[in-house]
C-alpha positions as CSV (number, residue, x, y, z in Angstrom):
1,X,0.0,0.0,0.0
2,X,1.3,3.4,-0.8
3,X,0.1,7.4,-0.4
4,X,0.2,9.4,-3.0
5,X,-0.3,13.4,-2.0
6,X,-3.1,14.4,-4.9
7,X,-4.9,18.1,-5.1
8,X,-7.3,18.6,-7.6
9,X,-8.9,21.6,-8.9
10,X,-11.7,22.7,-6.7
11,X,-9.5,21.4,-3.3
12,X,-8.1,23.8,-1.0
13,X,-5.9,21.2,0.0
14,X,-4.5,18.3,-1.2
15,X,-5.3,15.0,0.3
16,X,-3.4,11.8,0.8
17,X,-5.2,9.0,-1.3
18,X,-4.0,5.4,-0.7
19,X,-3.5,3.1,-3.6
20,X,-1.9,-0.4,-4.6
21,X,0.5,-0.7,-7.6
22,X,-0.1,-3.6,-9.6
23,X,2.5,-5.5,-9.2
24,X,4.7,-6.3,-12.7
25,X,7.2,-8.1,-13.7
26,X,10.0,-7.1,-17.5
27,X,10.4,-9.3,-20.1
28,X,12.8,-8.1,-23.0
29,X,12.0,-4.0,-21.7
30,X,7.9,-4.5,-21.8
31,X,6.3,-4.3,-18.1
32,X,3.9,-7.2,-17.7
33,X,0.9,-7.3,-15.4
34,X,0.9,-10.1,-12.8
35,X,-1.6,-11.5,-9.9
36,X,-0.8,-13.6,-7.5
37,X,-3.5,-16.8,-7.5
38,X,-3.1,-18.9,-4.4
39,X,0.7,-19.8,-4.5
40,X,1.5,-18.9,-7.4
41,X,1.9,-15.6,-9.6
42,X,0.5,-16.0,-12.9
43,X,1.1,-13.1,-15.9
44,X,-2.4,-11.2,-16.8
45,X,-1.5,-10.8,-20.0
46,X,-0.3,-12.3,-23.3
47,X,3.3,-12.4,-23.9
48,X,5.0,-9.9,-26.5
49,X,8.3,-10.9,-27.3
50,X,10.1,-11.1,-30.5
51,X,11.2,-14.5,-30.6
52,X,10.6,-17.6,-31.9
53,X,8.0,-18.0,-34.8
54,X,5.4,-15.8,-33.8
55,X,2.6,-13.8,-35.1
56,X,0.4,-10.6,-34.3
57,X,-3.3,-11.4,-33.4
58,X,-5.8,-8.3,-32.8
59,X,-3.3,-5.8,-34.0
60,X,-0.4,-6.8,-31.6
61,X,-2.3,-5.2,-28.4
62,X,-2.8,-8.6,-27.3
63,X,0.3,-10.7,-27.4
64,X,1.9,-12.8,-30.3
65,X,1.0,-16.1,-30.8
66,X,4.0,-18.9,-30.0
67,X,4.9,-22.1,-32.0
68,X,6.1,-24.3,-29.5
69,X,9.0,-25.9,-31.0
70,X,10.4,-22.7,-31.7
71,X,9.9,-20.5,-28.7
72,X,9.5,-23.0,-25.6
73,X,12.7,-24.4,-25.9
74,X,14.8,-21.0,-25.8
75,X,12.4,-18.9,-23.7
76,X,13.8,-19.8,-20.6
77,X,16.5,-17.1,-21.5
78,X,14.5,-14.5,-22.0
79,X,12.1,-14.5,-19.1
80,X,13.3,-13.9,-15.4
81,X,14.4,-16.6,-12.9
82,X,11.8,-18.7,-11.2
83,X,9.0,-18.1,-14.3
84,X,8.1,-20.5,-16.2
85,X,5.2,-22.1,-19.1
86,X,2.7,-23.5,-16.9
87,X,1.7,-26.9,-17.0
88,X,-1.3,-29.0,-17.4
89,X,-1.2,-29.1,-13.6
90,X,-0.7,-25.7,-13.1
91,X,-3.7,-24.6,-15.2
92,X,-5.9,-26.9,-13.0
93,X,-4.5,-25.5,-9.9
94,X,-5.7,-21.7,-11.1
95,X,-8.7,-23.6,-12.0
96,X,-9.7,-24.7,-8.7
97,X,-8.9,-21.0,-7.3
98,X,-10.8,-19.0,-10.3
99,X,-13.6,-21.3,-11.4
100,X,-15.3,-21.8,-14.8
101,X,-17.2,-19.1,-15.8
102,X,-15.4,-17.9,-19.0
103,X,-16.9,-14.3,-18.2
104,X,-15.2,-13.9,-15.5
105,X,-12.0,-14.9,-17.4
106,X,-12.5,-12.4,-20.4
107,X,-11.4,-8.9,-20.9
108,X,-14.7,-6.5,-21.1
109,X,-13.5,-5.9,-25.0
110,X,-14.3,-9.8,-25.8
111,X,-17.6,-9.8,-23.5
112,X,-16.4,-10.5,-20.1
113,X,-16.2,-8.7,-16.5
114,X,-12.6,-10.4,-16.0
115,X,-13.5,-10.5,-12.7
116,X,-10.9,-13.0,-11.8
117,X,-8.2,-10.1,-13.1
118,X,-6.9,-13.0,-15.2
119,X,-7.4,-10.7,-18.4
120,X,-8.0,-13.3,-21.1
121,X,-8.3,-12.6,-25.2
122,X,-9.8,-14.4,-27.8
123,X,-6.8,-14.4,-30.1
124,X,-7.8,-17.8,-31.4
125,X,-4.9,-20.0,-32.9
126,X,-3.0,-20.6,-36.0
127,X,-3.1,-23.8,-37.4
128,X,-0.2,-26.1,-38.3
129,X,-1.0,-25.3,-42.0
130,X,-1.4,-21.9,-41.2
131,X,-5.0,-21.1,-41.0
132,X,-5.6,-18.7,-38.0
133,X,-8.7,-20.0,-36.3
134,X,-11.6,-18.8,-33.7
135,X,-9.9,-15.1,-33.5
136,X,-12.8,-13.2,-31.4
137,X,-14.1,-16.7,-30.0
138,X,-11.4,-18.5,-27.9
139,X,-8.3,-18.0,-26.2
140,X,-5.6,-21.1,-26.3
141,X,-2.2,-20.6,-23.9
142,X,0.3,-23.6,-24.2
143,X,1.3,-25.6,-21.6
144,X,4.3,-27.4,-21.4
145,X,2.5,-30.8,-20.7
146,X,2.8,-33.5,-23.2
147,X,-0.4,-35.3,-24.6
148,X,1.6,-37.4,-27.0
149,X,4.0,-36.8,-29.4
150,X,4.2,-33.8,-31.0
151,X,1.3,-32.7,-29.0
152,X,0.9,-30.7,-26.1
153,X,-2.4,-29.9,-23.9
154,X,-3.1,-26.5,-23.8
155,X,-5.6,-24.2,-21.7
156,X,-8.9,-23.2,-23.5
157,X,-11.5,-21.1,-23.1
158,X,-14.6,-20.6,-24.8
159,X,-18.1,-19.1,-25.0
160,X,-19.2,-21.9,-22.7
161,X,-16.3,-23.2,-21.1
162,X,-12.4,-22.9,-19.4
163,X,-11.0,-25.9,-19.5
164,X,-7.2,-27.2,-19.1
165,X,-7.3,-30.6,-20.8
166,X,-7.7,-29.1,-24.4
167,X,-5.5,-31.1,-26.5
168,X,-4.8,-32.2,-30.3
169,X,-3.0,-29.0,-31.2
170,X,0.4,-29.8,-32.8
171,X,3.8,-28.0,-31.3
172,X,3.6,-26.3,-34.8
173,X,0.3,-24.9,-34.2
174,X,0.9,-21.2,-32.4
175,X,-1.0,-20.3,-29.6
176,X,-0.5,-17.4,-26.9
177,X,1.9,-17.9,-23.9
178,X,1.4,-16.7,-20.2
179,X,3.8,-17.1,-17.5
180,X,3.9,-19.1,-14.1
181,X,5.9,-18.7,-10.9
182,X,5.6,-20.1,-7.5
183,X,5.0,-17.9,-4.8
184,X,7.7,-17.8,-1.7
């Protein structure tokens, strides 16, 4: 908690108001929004970072979407200690703690309340042959849990659903990334 000394036209004096900075963590000199979730800190937004074969969904104000062979491997560099892809488990874990109403997930812009602060957009997916799929209708974020080969489950969430056991997309397919780290 902080004070901030604020005077505003029509005070006579200014008045201490109390406020709570969001707490954020830097990846590759871009501040990232971050909530803690039980005991862990999860990212609130998309990643944005110029690596890997990505692409620009929703005019680039809402991450880049991640093949998975070629950005999960080397990311680990990039991002600070401690932070990691979530896995399958970790999704179910935020689960538990957040629910399944995929309004509460959503930014207002894609029909939500995002009451769970989780910020979600429906950026959709690009294919393994390219396609970009269900932009305005879903959001996918990898995890780094294996479903068989060449397959990975991923976190989904839909008009009627937030799941963590979505699988069948290909490590080729691009899909947004979020960020994990255990609280201490």
């Amino acid at each position: 908690m902080s004070l901030l000394k604020l005077k505003m036209p029509g005070w006579t004096n200014p008045k201490l108001v109390r406020f709570t900075a969001r707490p954020t963590i830097e990846i590759g000199g871009r501040k990232y929004s971050i909530s803690r979730y039980g005991n862990q800190w999860w990212m609130t937004e998309n990643l944005a970072l110029n690596i890997g074969t990505n692409y620009t969904p929703l005019n680039g104000e809402y991450g880049l979407l991640y093949e998975y062979n070629s950005t999960i491997p080397t990311l680990s560099s990039y991002i600070p200690v401690g932070w990691r892809v979530p896995s399958k488990s970790d999704f179910e874990t935020l689960l538990s703690i957040l629910g399944t109403t995929p309004a509460d997930w959503f930014l207002p812009e894609f029909d939500g309340n995002n009451s769970t602060g989780f910020g979600l957009a429906k950026t959709g997916y690009i294919s393994s042959t390219g396609e970009y799929k269900k932009a305005n209708e879903t959001a996918y974020i990898w995890s780094t849990t294996l479903y068989i080969t060449n397959e990975n489950y991923n976190f989904y969430a839909g008009e009627n659903i937030v799941a963590a056991n979505d699988s069948g997309k290909t490590t080729v397919t691009k899909l947004s990334i979020r960020l994990v780290k255990d609280a201490t």
